[in-house]
RODO-2510 file (C-alpha; in nm, 4 decimals, decimal comma):
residues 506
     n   res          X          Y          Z
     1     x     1,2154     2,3971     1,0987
     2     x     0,8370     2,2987     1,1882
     3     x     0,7339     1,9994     0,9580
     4     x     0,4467     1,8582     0,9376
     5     x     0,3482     1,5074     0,7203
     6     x    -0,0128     1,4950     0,6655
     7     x    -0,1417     1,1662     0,5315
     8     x    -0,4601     1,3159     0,4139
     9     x    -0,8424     1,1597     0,4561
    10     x    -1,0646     1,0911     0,1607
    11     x    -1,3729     0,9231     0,2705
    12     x    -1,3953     0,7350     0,5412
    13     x    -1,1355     0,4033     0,5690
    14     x    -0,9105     0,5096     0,2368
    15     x    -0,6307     0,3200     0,2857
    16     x    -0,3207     0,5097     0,1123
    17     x     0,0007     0,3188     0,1490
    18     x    -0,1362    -0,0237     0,0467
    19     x    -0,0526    -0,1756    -0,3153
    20     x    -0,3951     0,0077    -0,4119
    21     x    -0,5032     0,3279    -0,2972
    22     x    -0,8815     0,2468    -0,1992
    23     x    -1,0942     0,1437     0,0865
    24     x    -1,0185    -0,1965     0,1057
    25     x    -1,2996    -0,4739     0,0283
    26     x    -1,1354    -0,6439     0,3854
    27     x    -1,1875    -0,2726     0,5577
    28     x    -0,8427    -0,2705     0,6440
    29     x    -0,5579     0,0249     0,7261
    30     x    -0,2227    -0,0163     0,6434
    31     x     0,0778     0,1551     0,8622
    32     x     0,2712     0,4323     0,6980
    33     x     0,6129     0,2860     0,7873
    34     x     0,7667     0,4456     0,4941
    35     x     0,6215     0,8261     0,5481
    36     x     0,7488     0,7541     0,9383
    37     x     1,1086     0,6378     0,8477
    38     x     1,0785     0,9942     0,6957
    39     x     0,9769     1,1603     0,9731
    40     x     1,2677     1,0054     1,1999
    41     x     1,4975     1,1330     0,9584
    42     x     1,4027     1,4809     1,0119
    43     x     1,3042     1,4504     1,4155
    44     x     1,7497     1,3056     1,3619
    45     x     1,8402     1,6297     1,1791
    46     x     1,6831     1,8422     1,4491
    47     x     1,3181     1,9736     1,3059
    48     x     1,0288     1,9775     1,4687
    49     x     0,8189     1,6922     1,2687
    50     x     0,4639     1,5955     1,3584
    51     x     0,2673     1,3501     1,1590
    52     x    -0,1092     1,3673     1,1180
    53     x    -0,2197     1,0505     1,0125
    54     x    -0,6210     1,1791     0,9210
    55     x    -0,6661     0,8583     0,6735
    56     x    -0,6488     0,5932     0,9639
    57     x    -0,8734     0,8111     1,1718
    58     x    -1,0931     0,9209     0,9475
    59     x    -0,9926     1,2798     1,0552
    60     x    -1,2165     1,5653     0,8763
    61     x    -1,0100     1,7855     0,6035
    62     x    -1,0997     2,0425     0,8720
    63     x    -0,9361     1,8928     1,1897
    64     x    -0,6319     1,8258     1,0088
    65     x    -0,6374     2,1784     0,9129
    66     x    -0,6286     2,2939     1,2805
    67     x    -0,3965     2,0449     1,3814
    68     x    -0,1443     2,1466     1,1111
    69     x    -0,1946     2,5043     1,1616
    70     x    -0,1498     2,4779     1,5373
    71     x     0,1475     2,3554     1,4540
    72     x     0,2647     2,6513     1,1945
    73     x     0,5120     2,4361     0,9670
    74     x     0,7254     2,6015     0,7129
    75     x     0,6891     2,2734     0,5196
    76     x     0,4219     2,0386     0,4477
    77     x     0,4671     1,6980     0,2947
    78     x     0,2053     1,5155     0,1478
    79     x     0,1813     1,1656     0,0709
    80     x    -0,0400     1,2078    -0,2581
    81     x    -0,2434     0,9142    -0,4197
    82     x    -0,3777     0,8662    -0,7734
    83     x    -0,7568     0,8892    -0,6918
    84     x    -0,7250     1,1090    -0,4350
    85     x    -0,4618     1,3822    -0,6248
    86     x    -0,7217     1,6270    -0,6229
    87     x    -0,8102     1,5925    -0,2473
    88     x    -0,4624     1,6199    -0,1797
    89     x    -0,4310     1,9206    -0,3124
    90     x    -0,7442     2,0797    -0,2238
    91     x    -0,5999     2,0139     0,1588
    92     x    -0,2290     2,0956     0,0531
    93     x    -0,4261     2,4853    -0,0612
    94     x    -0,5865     2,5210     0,2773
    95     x    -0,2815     2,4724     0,4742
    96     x    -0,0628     2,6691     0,2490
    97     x    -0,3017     2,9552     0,2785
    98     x    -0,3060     2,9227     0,6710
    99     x    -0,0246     2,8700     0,7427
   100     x     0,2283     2,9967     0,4009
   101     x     0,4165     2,6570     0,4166
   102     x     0,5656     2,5530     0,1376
   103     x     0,4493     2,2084    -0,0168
   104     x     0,6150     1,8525    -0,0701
   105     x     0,4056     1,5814    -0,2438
   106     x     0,5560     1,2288    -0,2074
   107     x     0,4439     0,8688    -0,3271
   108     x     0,3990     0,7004    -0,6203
   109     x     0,1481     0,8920    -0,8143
   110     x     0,3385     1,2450    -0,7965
   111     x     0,6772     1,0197    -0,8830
   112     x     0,5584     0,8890    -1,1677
   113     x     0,3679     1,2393    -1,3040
   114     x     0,5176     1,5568    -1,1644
   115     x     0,4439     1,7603    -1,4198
   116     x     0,0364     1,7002    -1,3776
   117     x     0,1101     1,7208    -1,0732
   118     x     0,2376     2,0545    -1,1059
   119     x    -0,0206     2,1323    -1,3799
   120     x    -0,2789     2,0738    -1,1099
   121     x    -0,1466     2,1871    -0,8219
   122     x    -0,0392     2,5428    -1,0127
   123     x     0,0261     2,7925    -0,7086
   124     x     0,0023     2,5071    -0,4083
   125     x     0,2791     2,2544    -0,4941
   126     x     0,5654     2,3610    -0,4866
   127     x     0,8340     2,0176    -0,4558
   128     x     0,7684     1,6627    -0,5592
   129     x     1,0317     1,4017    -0,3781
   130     x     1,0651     1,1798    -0,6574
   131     x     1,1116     0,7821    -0,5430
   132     x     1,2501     0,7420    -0,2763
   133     x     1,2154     0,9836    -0,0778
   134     x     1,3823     0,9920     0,3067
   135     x     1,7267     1,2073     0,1885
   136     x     1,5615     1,4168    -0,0403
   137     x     1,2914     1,5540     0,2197
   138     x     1,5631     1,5812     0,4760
   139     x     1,7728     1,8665     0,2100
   140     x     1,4896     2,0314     0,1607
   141     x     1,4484     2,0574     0,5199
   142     x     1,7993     2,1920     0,5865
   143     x     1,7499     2,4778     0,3216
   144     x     1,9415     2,3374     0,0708
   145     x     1,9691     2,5032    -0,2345
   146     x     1,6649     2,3179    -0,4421
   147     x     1,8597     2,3640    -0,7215
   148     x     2,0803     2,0943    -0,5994
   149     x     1,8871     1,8023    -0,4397
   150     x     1,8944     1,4690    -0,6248
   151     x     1,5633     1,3557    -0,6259
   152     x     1,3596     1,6598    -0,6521
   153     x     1,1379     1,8413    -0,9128
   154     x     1,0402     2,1555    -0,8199
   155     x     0,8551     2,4636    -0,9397
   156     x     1,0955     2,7894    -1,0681
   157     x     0,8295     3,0648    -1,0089
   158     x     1,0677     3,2840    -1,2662
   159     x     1,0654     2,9810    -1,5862
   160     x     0,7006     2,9023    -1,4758
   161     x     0,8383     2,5346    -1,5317
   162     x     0,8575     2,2289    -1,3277
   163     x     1,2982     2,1094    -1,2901
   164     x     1,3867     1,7708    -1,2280
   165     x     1,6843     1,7351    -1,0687
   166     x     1,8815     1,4351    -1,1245
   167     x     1,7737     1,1062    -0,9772
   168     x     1,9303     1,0037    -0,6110
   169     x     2,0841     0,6865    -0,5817
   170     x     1,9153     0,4506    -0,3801
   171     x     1,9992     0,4781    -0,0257
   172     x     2,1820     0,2118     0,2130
   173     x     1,8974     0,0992     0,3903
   174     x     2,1041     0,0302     0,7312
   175     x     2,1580     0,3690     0,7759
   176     x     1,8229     0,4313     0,8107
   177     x     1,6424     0,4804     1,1612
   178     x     1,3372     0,3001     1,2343
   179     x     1,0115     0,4415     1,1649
   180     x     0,9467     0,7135     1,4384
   181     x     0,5955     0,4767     1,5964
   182     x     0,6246     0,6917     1,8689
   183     x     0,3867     0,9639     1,5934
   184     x     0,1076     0,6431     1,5650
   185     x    -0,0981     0,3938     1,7658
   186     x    -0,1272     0,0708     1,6848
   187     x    -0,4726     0,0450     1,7301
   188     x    -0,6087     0,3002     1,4408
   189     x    -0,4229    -0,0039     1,1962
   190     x    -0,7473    -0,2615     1,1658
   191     x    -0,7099    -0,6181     0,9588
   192     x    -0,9130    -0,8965     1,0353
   193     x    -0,5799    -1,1705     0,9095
   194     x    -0,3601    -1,0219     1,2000
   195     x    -0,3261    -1,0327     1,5219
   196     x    -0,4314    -0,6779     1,6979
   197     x    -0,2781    -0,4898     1,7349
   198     x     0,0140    -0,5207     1,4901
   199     x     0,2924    -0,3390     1,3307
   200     x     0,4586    -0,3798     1,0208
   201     x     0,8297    -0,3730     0,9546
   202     x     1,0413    -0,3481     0,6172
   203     x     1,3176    -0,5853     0,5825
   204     x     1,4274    -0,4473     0,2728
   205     x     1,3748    -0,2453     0,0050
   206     x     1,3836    -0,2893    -0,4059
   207     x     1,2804    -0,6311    -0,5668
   208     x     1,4126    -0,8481    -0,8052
   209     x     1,1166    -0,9564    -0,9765
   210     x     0,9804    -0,7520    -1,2982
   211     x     0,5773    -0,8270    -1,2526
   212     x     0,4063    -0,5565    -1,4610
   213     x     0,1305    -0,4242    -1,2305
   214     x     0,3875    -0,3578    -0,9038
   215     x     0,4634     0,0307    -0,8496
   216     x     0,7300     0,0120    -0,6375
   217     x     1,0350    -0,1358    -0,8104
   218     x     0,9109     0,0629    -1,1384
   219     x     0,8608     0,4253    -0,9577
   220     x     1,0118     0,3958    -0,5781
   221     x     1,2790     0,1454    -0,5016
   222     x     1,4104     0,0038    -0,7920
   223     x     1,4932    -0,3597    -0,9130
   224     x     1,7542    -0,4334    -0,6805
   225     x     1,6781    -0,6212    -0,3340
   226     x     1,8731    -0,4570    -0,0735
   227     x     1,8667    -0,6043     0,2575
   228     x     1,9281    -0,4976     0,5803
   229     x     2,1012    -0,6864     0,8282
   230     x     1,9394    -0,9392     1,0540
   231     x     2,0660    -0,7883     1,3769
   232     x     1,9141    -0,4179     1,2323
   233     x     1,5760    -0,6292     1,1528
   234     x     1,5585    -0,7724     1,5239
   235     x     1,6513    -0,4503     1,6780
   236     x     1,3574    -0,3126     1,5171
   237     x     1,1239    -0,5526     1,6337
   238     x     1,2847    -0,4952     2,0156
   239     x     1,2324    -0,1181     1,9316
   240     x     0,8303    -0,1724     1,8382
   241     x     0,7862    -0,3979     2,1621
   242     x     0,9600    -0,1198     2,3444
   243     x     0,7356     0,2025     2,1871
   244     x     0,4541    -0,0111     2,1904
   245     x     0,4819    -0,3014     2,4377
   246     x     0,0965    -0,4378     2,2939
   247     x     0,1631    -0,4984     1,9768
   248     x     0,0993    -0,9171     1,9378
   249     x     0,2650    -0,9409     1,6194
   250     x     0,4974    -0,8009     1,3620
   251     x     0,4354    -0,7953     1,0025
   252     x     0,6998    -0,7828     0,7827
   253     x     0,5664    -0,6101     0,4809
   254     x     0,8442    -0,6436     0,2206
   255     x     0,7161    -0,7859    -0,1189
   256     x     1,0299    -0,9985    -0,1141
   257     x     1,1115    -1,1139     0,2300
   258     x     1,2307    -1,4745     0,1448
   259     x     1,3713    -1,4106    -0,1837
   260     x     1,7157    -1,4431    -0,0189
   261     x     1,7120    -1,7537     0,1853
   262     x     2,0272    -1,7131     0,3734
   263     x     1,9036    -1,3293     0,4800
   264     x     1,5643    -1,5376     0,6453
   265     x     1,7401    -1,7659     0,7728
   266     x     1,9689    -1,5410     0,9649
   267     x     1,6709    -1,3494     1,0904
   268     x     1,4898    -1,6349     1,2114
   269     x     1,7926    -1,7475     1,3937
   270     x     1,8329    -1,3964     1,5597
   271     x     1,4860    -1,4016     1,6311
   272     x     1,5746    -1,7586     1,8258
   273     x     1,8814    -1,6354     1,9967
   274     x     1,6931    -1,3103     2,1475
   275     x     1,4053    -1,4926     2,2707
   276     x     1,1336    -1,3586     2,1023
   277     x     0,9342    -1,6048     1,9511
   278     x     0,8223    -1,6503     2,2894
   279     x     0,7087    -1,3263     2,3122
   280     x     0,5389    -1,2450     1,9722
   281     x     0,4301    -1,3845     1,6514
   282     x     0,5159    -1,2950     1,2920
   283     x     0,4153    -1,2481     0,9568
   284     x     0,5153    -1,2056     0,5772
   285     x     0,4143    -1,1487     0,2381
   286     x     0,6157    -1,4728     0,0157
   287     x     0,6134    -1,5818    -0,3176
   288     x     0,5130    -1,9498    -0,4470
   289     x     0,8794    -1,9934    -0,5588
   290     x     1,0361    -1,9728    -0,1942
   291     x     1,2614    -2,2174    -0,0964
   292     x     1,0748    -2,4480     0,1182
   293     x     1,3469    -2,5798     0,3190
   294     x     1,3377    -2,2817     0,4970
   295     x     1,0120    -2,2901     0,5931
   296     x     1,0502    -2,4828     0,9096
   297     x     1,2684    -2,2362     1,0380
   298     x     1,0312    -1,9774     1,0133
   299     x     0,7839    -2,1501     1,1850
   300     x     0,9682    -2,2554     1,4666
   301     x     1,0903    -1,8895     1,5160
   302     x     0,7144    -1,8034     1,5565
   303     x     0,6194    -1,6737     1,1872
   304     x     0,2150    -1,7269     1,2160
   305     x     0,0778    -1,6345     0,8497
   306     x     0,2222    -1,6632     0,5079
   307     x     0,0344    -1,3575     0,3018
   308     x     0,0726    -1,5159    -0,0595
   309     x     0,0945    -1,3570    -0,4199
   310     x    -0,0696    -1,6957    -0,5922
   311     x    -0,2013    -1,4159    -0,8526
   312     x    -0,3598    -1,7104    -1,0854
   313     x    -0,4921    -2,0329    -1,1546
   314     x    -0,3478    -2,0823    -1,4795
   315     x     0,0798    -2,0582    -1,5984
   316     x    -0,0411    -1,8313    -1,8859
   317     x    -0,1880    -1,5647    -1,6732
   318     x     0,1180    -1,5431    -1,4645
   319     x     0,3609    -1,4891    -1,7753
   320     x     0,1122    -1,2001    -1,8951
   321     x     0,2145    -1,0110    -1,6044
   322     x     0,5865    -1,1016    -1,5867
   323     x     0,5552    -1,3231    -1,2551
   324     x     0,8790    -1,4788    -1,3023
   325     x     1,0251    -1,7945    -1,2118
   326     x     0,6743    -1,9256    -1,0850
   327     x     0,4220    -2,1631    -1,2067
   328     x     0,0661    -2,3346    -1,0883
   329     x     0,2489    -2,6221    -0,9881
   330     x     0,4675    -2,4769    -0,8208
   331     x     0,2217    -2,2805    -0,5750
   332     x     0,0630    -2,6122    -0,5411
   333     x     0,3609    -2,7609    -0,3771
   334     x     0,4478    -2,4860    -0,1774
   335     x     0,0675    -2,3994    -0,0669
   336     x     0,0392    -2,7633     0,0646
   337     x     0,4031    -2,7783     0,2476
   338     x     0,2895    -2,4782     0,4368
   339     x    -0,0611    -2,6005     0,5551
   340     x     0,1308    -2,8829     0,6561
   341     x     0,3657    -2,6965     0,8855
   342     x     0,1061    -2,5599     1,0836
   343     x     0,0870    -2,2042     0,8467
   344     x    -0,2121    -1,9770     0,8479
   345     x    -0,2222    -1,8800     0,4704
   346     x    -0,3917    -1,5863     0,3234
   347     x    -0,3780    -1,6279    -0,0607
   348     x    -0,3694    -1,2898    -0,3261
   349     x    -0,5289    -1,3245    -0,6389
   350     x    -0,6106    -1,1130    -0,9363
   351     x    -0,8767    -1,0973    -1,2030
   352     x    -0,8223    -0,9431    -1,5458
   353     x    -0,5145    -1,0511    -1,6496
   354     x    -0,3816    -0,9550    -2,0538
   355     x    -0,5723    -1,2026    -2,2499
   356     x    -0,8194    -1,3164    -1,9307
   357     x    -1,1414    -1,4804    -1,9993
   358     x    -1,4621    -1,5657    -1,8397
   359     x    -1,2870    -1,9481    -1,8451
   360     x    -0,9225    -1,8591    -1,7040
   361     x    -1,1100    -1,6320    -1,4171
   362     x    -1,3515    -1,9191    -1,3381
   363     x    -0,9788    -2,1226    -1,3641
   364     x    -0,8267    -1,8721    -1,0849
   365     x    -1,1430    -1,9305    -0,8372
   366     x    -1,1897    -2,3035    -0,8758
   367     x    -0,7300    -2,2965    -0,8337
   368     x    -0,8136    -2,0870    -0,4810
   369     x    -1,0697    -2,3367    -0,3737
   370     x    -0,8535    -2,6704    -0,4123
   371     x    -0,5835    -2,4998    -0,2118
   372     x    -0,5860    -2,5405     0,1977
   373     x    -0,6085    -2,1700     0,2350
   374     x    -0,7163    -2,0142     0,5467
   375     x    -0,8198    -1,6676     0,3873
   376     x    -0,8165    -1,4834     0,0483
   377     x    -0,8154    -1,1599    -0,0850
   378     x    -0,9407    -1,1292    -0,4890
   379     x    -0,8968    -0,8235    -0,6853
   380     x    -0,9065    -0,6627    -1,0578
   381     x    -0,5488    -0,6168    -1,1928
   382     x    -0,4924    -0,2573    -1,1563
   383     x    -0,2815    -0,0382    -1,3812
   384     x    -0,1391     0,2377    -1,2357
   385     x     0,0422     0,5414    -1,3763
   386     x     0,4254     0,4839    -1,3791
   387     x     0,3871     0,1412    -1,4494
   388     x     0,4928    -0,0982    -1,7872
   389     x     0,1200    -0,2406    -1,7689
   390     x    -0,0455     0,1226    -1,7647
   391     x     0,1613     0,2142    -2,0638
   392     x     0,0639    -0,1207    -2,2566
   393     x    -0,3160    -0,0572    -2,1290
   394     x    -0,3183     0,3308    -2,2815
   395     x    -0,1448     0,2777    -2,5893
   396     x    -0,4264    -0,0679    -2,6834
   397     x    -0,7298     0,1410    -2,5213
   398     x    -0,7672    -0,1170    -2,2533
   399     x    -0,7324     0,1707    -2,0112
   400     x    -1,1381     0,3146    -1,9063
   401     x    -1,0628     0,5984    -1,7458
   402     x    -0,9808     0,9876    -1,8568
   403     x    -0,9994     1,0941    -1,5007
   404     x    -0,7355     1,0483    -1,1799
   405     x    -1,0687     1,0097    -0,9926
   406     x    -1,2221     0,7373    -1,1954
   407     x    -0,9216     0,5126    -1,0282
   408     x    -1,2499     0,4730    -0,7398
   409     x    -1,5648     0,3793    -0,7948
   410     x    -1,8743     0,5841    -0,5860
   411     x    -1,8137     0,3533    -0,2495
   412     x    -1,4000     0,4788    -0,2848
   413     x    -1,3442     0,1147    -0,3938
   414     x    -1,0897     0,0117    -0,6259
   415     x    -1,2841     0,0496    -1,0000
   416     x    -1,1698    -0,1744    -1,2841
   417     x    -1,0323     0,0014    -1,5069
   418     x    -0,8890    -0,2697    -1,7188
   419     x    -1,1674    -0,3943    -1,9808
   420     x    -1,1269    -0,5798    -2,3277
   421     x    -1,3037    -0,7000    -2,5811
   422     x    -1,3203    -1,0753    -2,4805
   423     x    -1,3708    -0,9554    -2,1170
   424     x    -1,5344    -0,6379    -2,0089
   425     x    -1,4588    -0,4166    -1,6890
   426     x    -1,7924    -0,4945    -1,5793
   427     x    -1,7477    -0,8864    -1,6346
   428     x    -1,4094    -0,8637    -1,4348
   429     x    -1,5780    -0,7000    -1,1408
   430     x    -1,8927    -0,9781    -1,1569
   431     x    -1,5619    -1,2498    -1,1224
   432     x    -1,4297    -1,0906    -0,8636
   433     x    -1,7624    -1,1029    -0,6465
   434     x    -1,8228    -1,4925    -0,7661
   435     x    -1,4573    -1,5426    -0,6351
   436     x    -1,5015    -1,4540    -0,3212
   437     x    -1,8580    -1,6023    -0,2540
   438     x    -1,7591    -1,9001    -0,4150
   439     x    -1,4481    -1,9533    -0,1469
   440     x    -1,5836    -1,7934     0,1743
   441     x    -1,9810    -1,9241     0,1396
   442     x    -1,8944    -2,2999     0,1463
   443     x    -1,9456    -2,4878     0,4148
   444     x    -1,6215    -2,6587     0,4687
   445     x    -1,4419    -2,2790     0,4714
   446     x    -1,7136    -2,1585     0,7412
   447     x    -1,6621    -2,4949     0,9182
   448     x    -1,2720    -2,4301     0,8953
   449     x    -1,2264    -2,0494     1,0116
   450     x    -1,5004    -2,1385     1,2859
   451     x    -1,2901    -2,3783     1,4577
   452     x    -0,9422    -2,2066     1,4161
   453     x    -1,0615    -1,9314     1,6902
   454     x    -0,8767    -2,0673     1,9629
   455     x    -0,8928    -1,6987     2,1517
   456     x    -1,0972    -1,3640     2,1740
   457     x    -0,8670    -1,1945     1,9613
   458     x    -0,9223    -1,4395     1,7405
   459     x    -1,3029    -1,4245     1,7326
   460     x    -1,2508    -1,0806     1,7051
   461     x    -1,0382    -1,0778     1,3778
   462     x    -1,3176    -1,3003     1,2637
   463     x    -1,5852    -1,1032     1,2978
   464     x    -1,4001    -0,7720     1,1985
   465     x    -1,3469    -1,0215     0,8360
   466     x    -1,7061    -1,0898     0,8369
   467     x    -1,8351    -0,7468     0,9367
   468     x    -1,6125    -0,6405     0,6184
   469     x    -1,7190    -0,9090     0,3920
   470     x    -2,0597    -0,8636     0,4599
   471     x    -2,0534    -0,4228     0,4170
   472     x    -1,9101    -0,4887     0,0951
   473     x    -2,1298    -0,6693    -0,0560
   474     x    -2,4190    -0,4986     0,1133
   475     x    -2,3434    -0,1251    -0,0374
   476     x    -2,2704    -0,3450    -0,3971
   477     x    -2,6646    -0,4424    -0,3616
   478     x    -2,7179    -0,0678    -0,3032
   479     x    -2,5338     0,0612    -0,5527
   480     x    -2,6629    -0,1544    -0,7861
   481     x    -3,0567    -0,0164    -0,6851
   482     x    -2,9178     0,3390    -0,7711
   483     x    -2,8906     0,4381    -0,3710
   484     x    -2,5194     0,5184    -0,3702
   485     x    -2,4114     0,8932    -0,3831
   486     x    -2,1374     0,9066    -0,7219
   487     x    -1,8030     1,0140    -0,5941
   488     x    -1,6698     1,2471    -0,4659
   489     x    -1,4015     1,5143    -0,5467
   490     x    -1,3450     1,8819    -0,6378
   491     x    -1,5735     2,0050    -0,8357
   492     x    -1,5225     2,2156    -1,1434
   493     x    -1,4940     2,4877    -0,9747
   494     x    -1,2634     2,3840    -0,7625
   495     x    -1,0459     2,2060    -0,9839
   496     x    -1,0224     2,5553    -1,1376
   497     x    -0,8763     2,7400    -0,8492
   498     x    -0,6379     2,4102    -0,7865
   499     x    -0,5058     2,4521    -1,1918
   500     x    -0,5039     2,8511    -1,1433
   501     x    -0,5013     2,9619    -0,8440
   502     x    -0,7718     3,2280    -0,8734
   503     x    -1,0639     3,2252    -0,7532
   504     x    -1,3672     3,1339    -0,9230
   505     x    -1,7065     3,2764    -0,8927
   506     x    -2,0038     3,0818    -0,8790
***
C-alpha cells in the first residue's frame, strides 16, 4: 500500500512532537523520532511510506497537498495536536478529497479524545491509533479487519458511531527498528543548546514517575520504564552516524534516561568500548534525583549537556505536581556536582504551579539564578487533555479556555491557560517574562555564555539563542501595542464543513 505520514504545518516554526505543541519561545524544532519508528515499521512490512515533514519546513498546506497527492496513498496518517486539531483536519479533508485515502490521526490529543475527534472530523477521519501507536498503524496497513486491531477507534459508517477496540499492550521496545532518518535531514531540526546538527534517540519508553502535567505516561506509553538494551542503543547511534555521517551529537530524548543506573552505565560503557566518544558528543534530559555516582561515567563517555526538569524553587510546588522522590535540596546538590564535572546544564522550569503565588514564582527565578546553569528554558504549567492535572483544572474552573485553539496565543505561542484566584493567567505569563530577563540579562550570565564559545558552531548556537530570545520578546512588545494579527484557524464556516461534511455557502 502507498502511505503517506504528514506532520502537518501551522504557522511558521510549530513545533509538534515537543512536550508542548507551540512555536517554541527558544525557536526550536524537535525530530519526529516516534512518527519515523512508524514509518520503518511499514517501509519493514513492505508499503510504500513517505513522510512529509511540512512543520520543520514550514511547508505551505498547499505543497504538502501536491506532495501527498503525487504520491496517491490509500492511507494517510496524521500526527494531530491540540491547538492545531482543526488544521489537521482541514489538511486531512484536502487530501482525502484528492486523493480518497482513508485517514489515521495519531498523538496525544486524538488518544486522549477520539470521540471529538471524530465529532470534528465527521466524514474525514476515519481511524484514531490510540497510544502507542507503531503495531496498530502497521494492521491497518495490512488490511486487517478494523474490527480487530487493539489499539484502534474507528468510525462504523453503518452505527454512525466511533468503536474502540481494546487497548494494545505495550510493545517490546527491542523489536523495534530505528527510526527510518533516511525520510529527514538533520538540518531542518534548529536548537540553539545543541550541537548542529543533531539527532535525537529514545532509549526507552514509559516512565516511572506520576508528575501531573506529563502526557506521555498518562495517554502514550504508560507508567512502566522499559528499556532497551545498551548494545540496541549504540547500534542506533552507529546507524545515525551512518545515514547521516554530520550529525555532531546525539540527543537522547527519553524523559527518564538515568532513572536506571545500571542501564546508563552499561550504555556509557558500550559507548567506551566502540569508540565513539571520540567521535561524537551526547546529550540527555535527567532528573535532580539521579544517582550522581554515575555521573562521571557519563562524562567521560562524552555526554556534553544535562537538559534538567528542576521544575521549582520551592519543595511545595514540586509535590503539587506529583514530582516524586525530589526536593530543592536535592537539585542543589546534584546541579553543583554537575557544573563541577565539566557539564553544560540547561535547567526546565515552570510557572503556575496548584497553589503558586507571585512569592513562590519570584522563589523559582531567584532558585534558577543561584544555580551554575549554563541555559534555561521557563514556561507556564500546561494542562493538557488526557491528563490528571487537566481534569483537576476543569472540574475547579482553573481551566481558561472553551476552545482547542485557545491552547495558542495570536504569535502560535504556548497561552496560559491555567489562572486562579491568588494568581491570574495574565500574572503567570508577566513571571515567566521576569524569569527569563532576570537570568539571561545579568552580566555575569552574558559574561559566562560569551566565553564558553570555544568554536563557530558554538557562536552559532549562540546567536541562533539570542536571535530567539530577542524575536520573542520583540513580537510580545507588539502584541502588546495591538499590532499582532489574532490567530489563526478555520473559520466558522469551515469548522462547519469539518463537523458535517457539506458544504457551506457563504
Amino acid at each position: 500500500m502507498n502511505i503517506a505520514i504528514l506532520n502537518p504545518s501551522f504557522g511558521d516554526d510549530f513545533v509538534r512532537v515537543a512536550r508542548w505543541a507551540a512555536k517554541s519561545r527558544g525557536r526550536v524544532q524537535r525530530h519526529p523520532e516516534y512518527l519515523l519508528t512508524a514509518a520503518q515499521v511499514l517501509l519493514d512490512q513492505g508499503h510504500d511510506t513517505i513522510f512529509v515533514e511540512a512543520a520543520a519546513r514550514n511547508l505551505t498546506p498547499e505543497e504538502s497537498f501536491k506532495i501527498c497527492e503525487g504520491h496517491r496513498p490509500g492511507l494517510l496518517i496524521i500526527h494531530a495536536t491540540t491547538p492545531s486539531i482543526y488544521n489537521d483536519i482541514e489538511q486531512a479533508k484536502e487530501i482525502k478529497l484528492r486523493t480518497g485515502c482513508r485517514v489515521c490521526f495519531v498523538g496525544q490529543h486524538a488518544s486522549a479524545e477520539p470521540e471529538n475527534t471524530f465529532e470534528i472530523g465527521r466524514n474525514v477521519v476515519d481511524f484514531i491509533a490510540r497510544g502507542e501507536y507503531d503495531h496498530t498503524v502497521r494492521d491497518l496497513a495490512d488490511g486487517m479487519d478494523p474490527g480487530k486491531i487493539l489499539g484502534l477507534t474507528w468510525w462504523d459508517a453503518e452505527s454512525l458511531q466511533a468503536v474502540k477496540n481494546p487497548d494494545r499492550p505495550p510493545v517490546d521496545v527491542n523489536d523495534l527498528p530505528f527510526p527510518a532518518w533516511q525520510l529527514i535531514e538533520p538540518e531542518w531540526y534548529p536548537d540553539g543548546g545543541k550541537k548542529f546538527p543533531f539527532l535525537t534517540l529514545i532509549t526507552g519508553r514509559g516512565c516511572n514517575n506520576g508528575c501531573t502535567f506529563c502526557r506521555d505516561p498518562q495517554i502514550m506509553y504508560g507508567y512502566r520504564l522499559r528499556n532497551r538494551t545498551a548494545k540496541s542503543v549504540v547500534d542506533e547511534m552507529e546507524y545515525d552516524l551512518k545515514i547521516h555521517p554530520q550529525v555532531r551529537e546525539i540527543m537522547f530524548e527519553t524523559d527518564t534516561f538515568a532513572a536506571d543506573t545500571q542501564h546508563v552505565k552499561e550504555v556509557c560503557e558500550e559507548i567506551m568500548k566502540r569508540g565513539l566518544h571520540k567521535r561524537i558528543s551526547w546529550s540527555c534530559n535527567m532528573r535532580v534525583n539521579t544517582d550522581l555516582e554515575v555521573l562521571p561515567l557519563m562524562r567521560e563517555s562524552g555526554c556534553r549537556m544535562l537538559m534538567t526538569g528542576f521544575e521549582f524553587g520551592y519543595d511545595d510546588g514540586l509535590k503539587a505536581i506529583n514530582k516524586g522522590g525530589v526536593s530543592v535540596d536535592m537539585a542543589r546538590d546534584y546541579a553543583h556536582e554537575a557544573n563541577r564535572l565539566g557539564f553544560t546544564i540547561h535547567g526546565c522550569f515552570m510557572i503556575g504551579a496548584p497553589g503558586e503565588t507571585r512569592e513562590t514564582a519570584q522563589q523559582t527565578i531567584d532558585f534558577a539564578k543561584s544555580l551554575p546553569l549554563d541555559t534555561v528554558q521557563i514556561t507556564g504549567v500546561a494542562s493538557y487533555p488526557g491528563t490528571s492535572l487537566y481534569k483537576w483544572a476543569k472540574e475547579n474552573e482553573f481551566l481558561r479556555a472553551d476552545d482547542w485553539r485557545e491552547w495558542l496565543n495570536a504569535q502560535k505561542e504556548q497561552r496560559t491557560l491555567l489562572s486562579y484566584p491568588q494568581f491570574s493567567s495574565e500574572e503567570i505569563d508577566e513571571y515567566i517574562d521576569r524569569g527569563l530577563k532576570e537570568f539571561y540579562l545579568r552580566p555575569k550570565q552574558m559574561w559566562k555564555m560569551l566565553i564558553s564559545i570555544r568554536s563557530m558552531g558554538d557562536l552559532l548556537r549562540k546567536l541562533h539563542g539570542f536571535k530567539a530570545f530577542m524575536d520573542y520578546f520583540f513580537k510580545k512588545i507588539r502584541s502588546a501595542f495591538g499590532s499582532t494579527p489574532p490567530p489563526t484557524g478555520p473559520d466558522k464556516r469551515v469548522e462547519e464543513e469539518l463537523r458535517t461534511g457539506e458544504t457551506v455557502a457563504l
